[in-house]
C-alpha positions in Angstrom: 0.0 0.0 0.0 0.7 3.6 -0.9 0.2 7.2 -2.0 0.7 8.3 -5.1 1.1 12.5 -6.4 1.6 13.7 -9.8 1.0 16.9 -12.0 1.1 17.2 -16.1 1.8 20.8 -17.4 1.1 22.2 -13.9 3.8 24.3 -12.1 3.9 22.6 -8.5 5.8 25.2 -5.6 5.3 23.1 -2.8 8.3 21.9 -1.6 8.8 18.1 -2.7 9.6 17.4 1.5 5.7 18.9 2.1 4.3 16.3 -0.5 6.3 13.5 0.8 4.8 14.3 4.5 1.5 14.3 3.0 2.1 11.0 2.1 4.0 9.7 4.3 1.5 7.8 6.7 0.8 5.5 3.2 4.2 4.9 2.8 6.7 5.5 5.3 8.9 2.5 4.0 10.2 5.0 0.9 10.0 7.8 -0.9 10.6 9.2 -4.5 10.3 11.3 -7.1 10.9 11.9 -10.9 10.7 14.9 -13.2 10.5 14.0 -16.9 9.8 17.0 -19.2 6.2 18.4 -17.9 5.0 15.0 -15.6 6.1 14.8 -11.9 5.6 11.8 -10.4 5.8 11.1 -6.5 5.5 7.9 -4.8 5.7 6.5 -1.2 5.9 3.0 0.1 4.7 0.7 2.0 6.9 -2.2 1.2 4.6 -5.5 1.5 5.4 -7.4 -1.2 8.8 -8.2 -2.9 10.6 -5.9 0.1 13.7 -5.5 -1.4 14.9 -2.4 -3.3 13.6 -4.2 -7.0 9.8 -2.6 -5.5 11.4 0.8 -4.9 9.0 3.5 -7.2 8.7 5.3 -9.3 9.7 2.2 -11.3 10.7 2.6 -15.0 10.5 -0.3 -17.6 11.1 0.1 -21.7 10.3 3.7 -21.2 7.1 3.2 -19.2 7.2 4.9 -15.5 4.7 4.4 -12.9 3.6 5.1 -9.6 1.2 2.7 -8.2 -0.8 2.1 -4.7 -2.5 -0.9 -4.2 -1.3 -4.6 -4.5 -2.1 -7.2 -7.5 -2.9 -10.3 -6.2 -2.8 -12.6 -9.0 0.0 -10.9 -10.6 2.5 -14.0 -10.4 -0.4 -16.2 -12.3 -0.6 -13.6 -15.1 3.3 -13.8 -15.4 2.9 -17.5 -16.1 -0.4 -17.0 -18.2 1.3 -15.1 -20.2 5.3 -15.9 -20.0 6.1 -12.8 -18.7 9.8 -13.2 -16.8 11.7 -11.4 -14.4 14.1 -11.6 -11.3 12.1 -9.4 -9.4 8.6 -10.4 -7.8 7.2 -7.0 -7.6 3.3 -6.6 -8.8 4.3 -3.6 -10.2 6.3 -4.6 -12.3 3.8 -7.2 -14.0 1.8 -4.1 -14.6 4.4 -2.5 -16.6 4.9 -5.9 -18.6 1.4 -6.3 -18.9 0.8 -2.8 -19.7 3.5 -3.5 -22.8 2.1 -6.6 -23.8 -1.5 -5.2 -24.1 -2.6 -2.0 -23.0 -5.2 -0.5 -20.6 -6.9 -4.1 -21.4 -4.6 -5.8 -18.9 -7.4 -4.0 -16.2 -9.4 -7.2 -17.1 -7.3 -9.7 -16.0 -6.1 -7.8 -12.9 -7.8 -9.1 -9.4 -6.7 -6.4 -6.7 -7.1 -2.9 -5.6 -5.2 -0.1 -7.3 -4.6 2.9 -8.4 -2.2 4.2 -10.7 0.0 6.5 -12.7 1.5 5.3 -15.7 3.3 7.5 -18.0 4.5 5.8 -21.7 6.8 7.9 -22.6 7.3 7.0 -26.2 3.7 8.2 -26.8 3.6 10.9 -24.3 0.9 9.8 -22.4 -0.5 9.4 -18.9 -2.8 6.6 -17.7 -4.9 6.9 -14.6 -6.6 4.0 -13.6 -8.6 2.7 -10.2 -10.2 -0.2 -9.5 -13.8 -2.5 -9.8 -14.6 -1.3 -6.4 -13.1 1.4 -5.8 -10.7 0.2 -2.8 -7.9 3.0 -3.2 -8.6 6.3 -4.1 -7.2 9.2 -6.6 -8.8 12.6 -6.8 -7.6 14.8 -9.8 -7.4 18.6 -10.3 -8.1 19.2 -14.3 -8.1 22.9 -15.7 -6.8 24.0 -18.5 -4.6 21.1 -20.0 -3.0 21.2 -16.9 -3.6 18.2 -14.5 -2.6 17.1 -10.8 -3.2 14.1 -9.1 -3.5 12.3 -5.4 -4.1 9.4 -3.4 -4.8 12.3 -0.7 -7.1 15.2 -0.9 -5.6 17.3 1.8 -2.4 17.0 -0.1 -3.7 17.8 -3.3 -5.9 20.6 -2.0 -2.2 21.7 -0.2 -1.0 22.3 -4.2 -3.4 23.7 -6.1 -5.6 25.8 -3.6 -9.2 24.8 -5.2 -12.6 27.1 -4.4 -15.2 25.6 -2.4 -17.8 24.2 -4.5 -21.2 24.8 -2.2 -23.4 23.2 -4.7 -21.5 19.7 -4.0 -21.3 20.5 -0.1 -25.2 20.7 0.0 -25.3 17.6 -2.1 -23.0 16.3 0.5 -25.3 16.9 3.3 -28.8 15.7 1.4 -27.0 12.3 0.7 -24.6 12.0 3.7 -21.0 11.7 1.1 -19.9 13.2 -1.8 -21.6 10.9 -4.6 -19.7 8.8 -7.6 -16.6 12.1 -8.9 -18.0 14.8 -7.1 -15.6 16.2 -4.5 -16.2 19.5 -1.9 -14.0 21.6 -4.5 -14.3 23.3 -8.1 -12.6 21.5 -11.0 -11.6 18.5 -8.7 -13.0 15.3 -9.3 -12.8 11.5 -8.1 -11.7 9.1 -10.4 -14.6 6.5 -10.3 -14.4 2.9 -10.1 -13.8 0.7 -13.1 -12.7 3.9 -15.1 -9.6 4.9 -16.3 -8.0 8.6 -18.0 -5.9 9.0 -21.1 -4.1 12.2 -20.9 -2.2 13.4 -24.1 0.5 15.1 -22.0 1.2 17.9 -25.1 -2.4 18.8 -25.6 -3.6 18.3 -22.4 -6.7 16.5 -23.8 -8.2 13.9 -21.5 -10.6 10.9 -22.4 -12.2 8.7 -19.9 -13.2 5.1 -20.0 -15.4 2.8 -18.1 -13.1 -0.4 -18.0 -15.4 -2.0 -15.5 -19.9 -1.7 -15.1 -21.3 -3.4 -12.5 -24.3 -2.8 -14.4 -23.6 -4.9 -16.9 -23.2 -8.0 -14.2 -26.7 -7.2 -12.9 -28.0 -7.6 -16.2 -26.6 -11.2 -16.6 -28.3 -13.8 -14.4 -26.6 -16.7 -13.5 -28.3 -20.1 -14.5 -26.7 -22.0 -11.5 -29.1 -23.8 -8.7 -28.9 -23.1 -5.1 -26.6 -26.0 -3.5 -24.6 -25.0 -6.6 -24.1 -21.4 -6.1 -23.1 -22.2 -2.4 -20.4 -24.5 -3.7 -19.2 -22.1 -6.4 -19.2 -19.2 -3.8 -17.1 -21.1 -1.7 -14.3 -21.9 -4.0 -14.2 -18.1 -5.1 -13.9 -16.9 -1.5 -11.4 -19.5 -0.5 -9.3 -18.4 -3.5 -9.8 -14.7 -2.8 -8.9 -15.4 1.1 -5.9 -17.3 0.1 -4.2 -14.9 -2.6 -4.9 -11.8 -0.3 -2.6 -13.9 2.2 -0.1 -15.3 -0.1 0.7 -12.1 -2.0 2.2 -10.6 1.2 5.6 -11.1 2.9 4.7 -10.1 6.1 2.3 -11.9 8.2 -1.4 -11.0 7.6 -4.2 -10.5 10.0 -8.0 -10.4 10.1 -10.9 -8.4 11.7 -13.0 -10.3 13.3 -16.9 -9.0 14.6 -19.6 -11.4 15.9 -20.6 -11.6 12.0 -20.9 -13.7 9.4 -18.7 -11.6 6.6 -15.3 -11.3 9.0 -16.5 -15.0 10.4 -15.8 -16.1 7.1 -13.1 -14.5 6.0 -11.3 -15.6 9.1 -12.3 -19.0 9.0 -11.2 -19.0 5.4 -7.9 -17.5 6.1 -7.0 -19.9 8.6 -6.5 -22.7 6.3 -3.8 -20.6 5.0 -2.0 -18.7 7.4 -1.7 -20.9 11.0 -2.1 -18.8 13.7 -4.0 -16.3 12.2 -3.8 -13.1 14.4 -7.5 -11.6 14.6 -8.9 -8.6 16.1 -12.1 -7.8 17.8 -13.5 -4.7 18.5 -15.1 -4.4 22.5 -16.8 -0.6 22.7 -18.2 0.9 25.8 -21.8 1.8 25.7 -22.4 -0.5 22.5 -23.3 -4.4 21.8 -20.7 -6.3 22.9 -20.1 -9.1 20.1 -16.5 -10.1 21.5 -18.1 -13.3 23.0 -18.9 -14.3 19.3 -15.9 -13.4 17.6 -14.1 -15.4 20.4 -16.0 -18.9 19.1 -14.6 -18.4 15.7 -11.3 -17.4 17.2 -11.1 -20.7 19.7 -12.5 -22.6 16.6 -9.7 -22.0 14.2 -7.3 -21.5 17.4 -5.7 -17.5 15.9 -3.9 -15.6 17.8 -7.0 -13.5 19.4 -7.1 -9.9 20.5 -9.7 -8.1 21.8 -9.6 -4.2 21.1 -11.6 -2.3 23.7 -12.3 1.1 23.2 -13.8 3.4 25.7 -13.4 6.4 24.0 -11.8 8.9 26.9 -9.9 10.8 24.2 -12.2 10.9 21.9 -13.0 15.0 22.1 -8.9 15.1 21.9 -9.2 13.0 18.9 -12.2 13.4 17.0 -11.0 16.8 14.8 -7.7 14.6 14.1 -9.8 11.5 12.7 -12.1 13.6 10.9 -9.2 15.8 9.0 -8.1 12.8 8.2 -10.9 12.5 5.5 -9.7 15.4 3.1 -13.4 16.2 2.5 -16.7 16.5 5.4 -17.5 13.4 6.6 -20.9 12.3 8.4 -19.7 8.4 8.7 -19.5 8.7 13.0 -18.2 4.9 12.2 -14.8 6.2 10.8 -14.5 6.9 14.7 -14.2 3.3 16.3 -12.7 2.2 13.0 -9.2 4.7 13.3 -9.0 3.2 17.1 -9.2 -0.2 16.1 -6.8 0.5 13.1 -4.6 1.8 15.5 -4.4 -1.3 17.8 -4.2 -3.7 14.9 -0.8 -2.1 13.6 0.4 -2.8 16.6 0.7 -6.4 15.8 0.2 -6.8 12.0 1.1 -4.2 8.8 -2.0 -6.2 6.4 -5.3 -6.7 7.4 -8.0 -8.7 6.2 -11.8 -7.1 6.3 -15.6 -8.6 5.3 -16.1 -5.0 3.8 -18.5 -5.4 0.5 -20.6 -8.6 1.7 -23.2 -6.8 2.5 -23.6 -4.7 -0.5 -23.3 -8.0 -2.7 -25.2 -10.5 -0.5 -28.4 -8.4 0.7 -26.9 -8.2 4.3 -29.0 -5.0 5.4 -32.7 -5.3 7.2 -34.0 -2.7 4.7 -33.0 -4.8 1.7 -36.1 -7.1 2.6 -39.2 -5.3 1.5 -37.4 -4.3 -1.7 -37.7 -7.9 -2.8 -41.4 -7.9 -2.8 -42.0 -4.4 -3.4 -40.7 -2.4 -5.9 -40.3 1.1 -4.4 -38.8 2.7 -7.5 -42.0 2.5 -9.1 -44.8 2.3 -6.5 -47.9 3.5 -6.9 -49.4 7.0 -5.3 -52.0 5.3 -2.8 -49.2 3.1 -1.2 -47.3 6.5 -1.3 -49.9 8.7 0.4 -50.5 6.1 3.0 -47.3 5.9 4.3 -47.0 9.2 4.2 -50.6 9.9 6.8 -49.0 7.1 9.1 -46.2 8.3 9.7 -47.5 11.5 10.4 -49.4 9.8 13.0 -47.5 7.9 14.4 -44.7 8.4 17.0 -41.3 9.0 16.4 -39.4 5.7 16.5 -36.2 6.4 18.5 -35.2 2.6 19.1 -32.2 1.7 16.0 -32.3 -1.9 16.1 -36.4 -2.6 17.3 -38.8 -4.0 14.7 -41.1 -0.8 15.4 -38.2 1.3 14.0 -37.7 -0.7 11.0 -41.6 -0.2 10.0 -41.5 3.4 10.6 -38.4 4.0 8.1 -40.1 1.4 5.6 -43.5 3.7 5.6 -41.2 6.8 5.6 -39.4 6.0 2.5 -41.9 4.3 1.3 -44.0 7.9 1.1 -41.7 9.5 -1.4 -42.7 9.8 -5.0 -39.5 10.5 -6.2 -37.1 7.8 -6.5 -33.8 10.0 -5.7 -36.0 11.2 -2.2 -36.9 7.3 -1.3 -33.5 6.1 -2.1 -31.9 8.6 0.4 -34.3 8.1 2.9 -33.4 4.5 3.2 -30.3 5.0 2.6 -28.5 7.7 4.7 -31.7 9.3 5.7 -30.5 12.6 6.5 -31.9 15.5 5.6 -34.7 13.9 3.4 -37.8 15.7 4.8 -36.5 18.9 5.6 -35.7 20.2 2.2 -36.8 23.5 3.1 -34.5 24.4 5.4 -31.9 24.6 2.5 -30.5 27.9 1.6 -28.4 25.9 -1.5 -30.8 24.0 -2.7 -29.7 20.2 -3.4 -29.2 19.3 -6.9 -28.4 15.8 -7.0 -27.8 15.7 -10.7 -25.2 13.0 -10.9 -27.5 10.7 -8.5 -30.3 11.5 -10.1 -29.8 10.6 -13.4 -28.0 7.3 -12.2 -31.3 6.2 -10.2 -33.0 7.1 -13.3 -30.8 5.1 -15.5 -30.5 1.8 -13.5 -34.2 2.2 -12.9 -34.8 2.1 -17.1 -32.9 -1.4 -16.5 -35.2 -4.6 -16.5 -34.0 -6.1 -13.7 -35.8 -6.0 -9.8 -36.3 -3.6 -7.0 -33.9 -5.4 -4.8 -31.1 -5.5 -8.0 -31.5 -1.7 -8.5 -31.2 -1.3 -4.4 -27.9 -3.0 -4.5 -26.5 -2.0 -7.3 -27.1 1.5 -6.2 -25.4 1.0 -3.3 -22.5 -0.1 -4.5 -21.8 2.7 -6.6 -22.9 5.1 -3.8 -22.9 3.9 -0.3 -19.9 1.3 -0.6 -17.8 3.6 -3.2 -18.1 7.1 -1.6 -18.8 6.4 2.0 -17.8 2.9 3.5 -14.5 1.8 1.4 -13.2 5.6 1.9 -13.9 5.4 5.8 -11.7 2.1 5.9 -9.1 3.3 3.4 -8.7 6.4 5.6 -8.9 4.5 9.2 -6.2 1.8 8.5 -3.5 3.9 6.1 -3.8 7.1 8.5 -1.6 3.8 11.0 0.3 2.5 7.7 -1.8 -0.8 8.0 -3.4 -2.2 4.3 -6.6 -3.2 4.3 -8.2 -6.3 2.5 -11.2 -7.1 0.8 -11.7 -10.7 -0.3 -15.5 -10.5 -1.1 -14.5 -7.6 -3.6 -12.0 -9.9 -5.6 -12.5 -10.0 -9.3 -14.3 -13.6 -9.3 -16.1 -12.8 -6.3 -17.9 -9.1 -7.8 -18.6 -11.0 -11.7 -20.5 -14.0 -9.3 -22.7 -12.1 -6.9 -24.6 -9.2 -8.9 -25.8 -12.4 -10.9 -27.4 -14.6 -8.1 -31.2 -14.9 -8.0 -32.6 -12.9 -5.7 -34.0 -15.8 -3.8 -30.5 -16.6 -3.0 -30.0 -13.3 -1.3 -33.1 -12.7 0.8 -35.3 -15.3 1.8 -38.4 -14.5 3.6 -37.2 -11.7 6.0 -33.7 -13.2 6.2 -31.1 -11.7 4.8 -27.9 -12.6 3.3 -29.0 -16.6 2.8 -26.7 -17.7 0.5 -23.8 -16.2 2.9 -25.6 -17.7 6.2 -25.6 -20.5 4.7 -21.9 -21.3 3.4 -21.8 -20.1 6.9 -22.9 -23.3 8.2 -20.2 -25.2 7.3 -17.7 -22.6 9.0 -19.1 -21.2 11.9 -20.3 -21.6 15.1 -24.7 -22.0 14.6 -25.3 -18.8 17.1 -23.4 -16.5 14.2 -25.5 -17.5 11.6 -28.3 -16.0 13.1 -26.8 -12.9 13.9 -28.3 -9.6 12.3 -26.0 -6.9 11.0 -24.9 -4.5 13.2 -22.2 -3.3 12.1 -20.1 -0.6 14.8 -23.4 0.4 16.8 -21.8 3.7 18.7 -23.6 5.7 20.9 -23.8 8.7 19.0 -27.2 10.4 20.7 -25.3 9.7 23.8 -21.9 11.5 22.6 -23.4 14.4 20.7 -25.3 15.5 24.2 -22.4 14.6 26.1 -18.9 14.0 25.2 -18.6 15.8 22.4 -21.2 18.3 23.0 -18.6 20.9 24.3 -16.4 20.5 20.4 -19.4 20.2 18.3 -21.1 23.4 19.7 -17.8 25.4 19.3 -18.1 24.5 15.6 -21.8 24.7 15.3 -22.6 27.7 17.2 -19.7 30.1 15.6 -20.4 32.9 14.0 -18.1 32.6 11.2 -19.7 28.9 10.3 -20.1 28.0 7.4 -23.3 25.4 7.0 -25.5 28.4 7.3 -24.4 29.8 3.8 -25.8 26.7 3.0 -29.1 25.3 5.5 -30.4 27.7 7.6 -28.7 28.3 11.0 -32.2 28.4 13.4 -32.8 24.9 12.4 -30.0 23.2 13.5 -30.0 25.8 16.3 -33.4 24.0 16.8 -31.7 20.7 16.7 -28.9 21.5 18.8 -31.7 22.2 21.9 -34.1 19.8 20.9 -36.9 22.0 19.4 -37.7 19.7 16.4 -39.9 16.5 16.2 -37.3 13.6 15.2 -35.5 10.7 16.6 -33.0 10.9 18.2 -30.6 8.6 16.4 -31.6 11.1 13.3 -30.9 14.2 15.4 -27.6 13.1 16.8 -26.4 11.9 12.8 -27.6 15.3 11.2 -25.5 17.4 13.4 -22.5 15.1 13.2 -23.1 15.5 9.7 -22.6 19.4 10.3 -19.8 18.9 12.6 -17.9 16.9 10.0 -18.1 19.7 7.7 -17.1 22.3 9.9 -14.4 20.3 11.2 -13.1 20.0 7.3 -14.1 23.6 6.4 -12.0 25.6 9.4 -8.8 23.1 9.1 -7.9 23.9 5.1 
């Protein structure tokens, strides 16, 4: 794992030391740097595999240079696939061979998580690529022919000084992240998922091009039979556990929750790495799922640790994790995740994680009523009848009860237009209160995604996942992990988002994902033959924090410093009585949705007043 910096026809004037400590905490192994005509290239390293100085970037080969952050991790079977040779056993450099071999179509055969720089000089061109999921990220400044490039935002932002872009920042706080390219700054944007960037380095002209559509996956069913899919799902994930193990030289660990995702994936990994070491989170004030994890840890006898977390510093550290981000952040998740991060780096430098399972399996309660109902398209009665009950009815302020779970089903369920509904069970933050916005919320990019996967004849529940994997997963949840374990130098990774793994899922029968009201089956159920019985029945939870609690009481002190200063910025966007409102409990809402709106606030303050 890495960071990555580069600019094309773009006069950079920060000292190369300041980019290099922007970088630094994704790659304090080794730095450097190159300068060839008008492209700058700066890499940092976190040496994992092939340690030796062979890895050592920027790395040139028959005039191609590149900087690269991620890991390959089927890069050694390409070399044989396609009798590539070389002393050296560096993933990078099977890039560059593949790269000469065959182009930006070597993206196909690559199962891993990357992104890149890579500079052919002979043609004078620059190739930015990312990922199928979107695991490490790359934000680019584009103006004028001229170009600059990070894996960091602050460190970007650091270089070319961008304007705030307030029509994005009230996007932001509608949907809760910054959605698919969009960024908190004029002319920078987030390279997507599955696309890459051609850049003629003499013209400056760019083209883009999707490399990878999940859509397209969704669209092709698969024509297996239950018992089958489970046995085919279970070779994949065995494969994916065992080359995200192998393709390190340094030993690898796993988090490991009362679930079934990380239950899995540890299970999995044990077969290859003996003595696994595993990590389990233990918060104060939230469900305690240590006494599960600790099952699947005596099961597969890994080297166990439980992480507890009380949180006594967290008003000292909560601006620190937040800055972190580059860009606002309303995920109060990221909090438990940089302590846990933190612990795990203790003991290990490469970290397996369940993220994506849910996403791909059906694994949240609110996925259940979109396989019977589809809510894109319901009619108006359903719609106005949700709407009077919930006016009705009280305020559910209970997460996890079943009364709860109605009241947001009715609530989305009340919205006519698809974009509203989708946010509302999704992120439901603001949905409801669109007139408190000063900026109004455009949601153009969102909008006419929603629209265009709706067009698509495939179900409710399809559209619902596939949605939020391009939105939730990509701009909220693999960004808060990315950010947690590389602000402690620790790599994170995904086996359910392998190559094999994302072309399987999208194609499973919906029947195979949620049965009745229980969710994730097929996963529950290759579950079986891993796990203890009282995981399997386990709903997701996920890092439950008390965040009512915190926003009246430990961080109430912080949060009204930033909210109730008169040089704020959120009320050039939503207007100041009502979260004034919020802040002293003057408006009719739970509190769960309370306490997450003005975290949401917080988290752009926090960003705004530390550029």
């Amino acid at each position: 794992m890495c960071g990555i910096f580069g600019a094309i026809n773009y006069n950079v004037t920060l000292p190369d030391e300041r980019i290099f400590e922007g970088l630094w905490h994704r790659g304090p192994d080794q730095q450097g740097q190159i300068n060839i005509s008008n492209v700058k290239l700066y890499h940092t390293r976190l040496a994992i595999q092939d340690l030796s100085i062979s890895g050592q970037q920027p790395m040139e080969y028959n005039g191609l240079v590149i900087v690269f952050n991620g890991e390959i991790y089927n890069h050694m079977d390409l070399r044989i696939k396609y009798g590539l040779k070389a002393s050296s056993k560096s993933d990078t450099l099977t890039i560059l061979m593949m790269f000469e071999l065959m182009g930006m179509k070597m993206l196909n055969e690559f199962d891993g998580m990357f992104a890149f720089a890579i500079y052919d000089t002979h043609n004078r061109r620059v190739y930015l690529a990312r990922d199928r999921a979107g695991k490490k990220p790359l934000y680019i400044y584009g103006k004028g022919g001229s170009y600059v490039f990070s894996s960091e935002l602050n460190t970007l932002y650091q270089v070319v000084r961008p304007e705030v872009d307030y029509a994005s920042l009230s996007d932001y706080l509608y949907l809760g992240h910054h959605y698919r390219k969009s960024t908190p700054y004029l002319f920078v944007e987030e390279l997507e998922n599955g696309h890459f960037l051609k850049i003629d380095t003499l013209t400056g002209v760019v083209e883009k091009t999707t490399w990878f559509r999940m859509e397209d996956h969704y669209m092709a069913e698969k024509e297996l039979g239950y018992e089958d899919s489970i046995a085919c799902l279970d070779e994949l994930l065995l494969t994916s556990v065992k080359r995200r193990i192998d393709s390190s030289d340094l030993d690898v660990g796993s988090f490991l929750s009362g679930g079934i995702d990380s239950g899995l994936v540890t299970a999995m990994g044990a077969q290859s790495s003996p003595k696994l070491k595993t990590f389990t989170v233990k918060m104060e004030g939230a469900f305690d799922e240590s006494a599960l994890a600790q099952k699947v840890a005596d099961k597969y006898n890994t080297d166990h640790t439980v992480v507890e977390i009380n949180f006594s510093n967290l008003k000292d550290d909560v601006e620190k994790i937040l800055i972190n981000h580059g860009e606002p952040n309303s995920d109060n998740s990221a909090i438990p995740s940089y302590y846990v991060a933190k612990e795990a780096k203790k003991h290990i430098t490469v970290v397996l994680n369940g993220d994506g399972a849910d996403e791909l399996f059906g694994g949240y309660r609110r996925y259940v009523p979109f396989k019977s109902i589809d809510f894109f398209n319901t009619g108006h009665f359903t719609k106005i009848g949700s709407k009077i009950l919930t006016g009705i009815l009280p305020v559910a302020h209970k997460k996890q009860s079943n009364y709860t779970y109605i009241y947001r089903l009715l609530k989305f369920a009340g919205y006519s237009d698809i974009v509203k509904m989708y946010c509302s069970a999704s992120s439901d933050l603001f949905v409801g209160y669109e007139d408190q916005f000063l900026v109004k919320p455009l949601m153009k990019g969102i909008t006419e995604d929603i629209n265009r996967l709706n067009s698509y004849p495939i179900s409710s529940l399809k559209k619902m996942l596939l949605m939020d994997f391009e939105s939730m997963l990509f701009g909220r949840l693999l960004p808060k992990m990315d950010i947690a374990t590389m602000a402690h130098s620790l790599e994170g990774r995904s086996p359910f988002l392998s190559k094999e793994v994302l072309e399987f899922a999208p194609g499973l029968a919906d029947d195979f994902k949620i049965k009745g009201i229980r969710t994730k089956a097929i996963l529950r159920d290759l579950a079986k033959k891993y796990l203890p019985g009282e995981l399997i029945t386990q709903p997701k939870r996920g890092f439950e924090i008390p965040l009512s609690k915190w926003v009246d009481g430990e961080l109430k002190e912080i949060m009204d410093v930033y909210l109730l200063a008169s040089d704020a910025l959120y009320p050039g966007i939503i207007k100041r009585k009502f979260i004034e409102d919020l802040i002293a409990n003057k408006v009719r809402i739970s509190a769960e949705k309370r306490a997450k709106i003005l975290f949401c606030i917080f988290g752009l303050e926090v960003w705004y007043k530390n550029l």
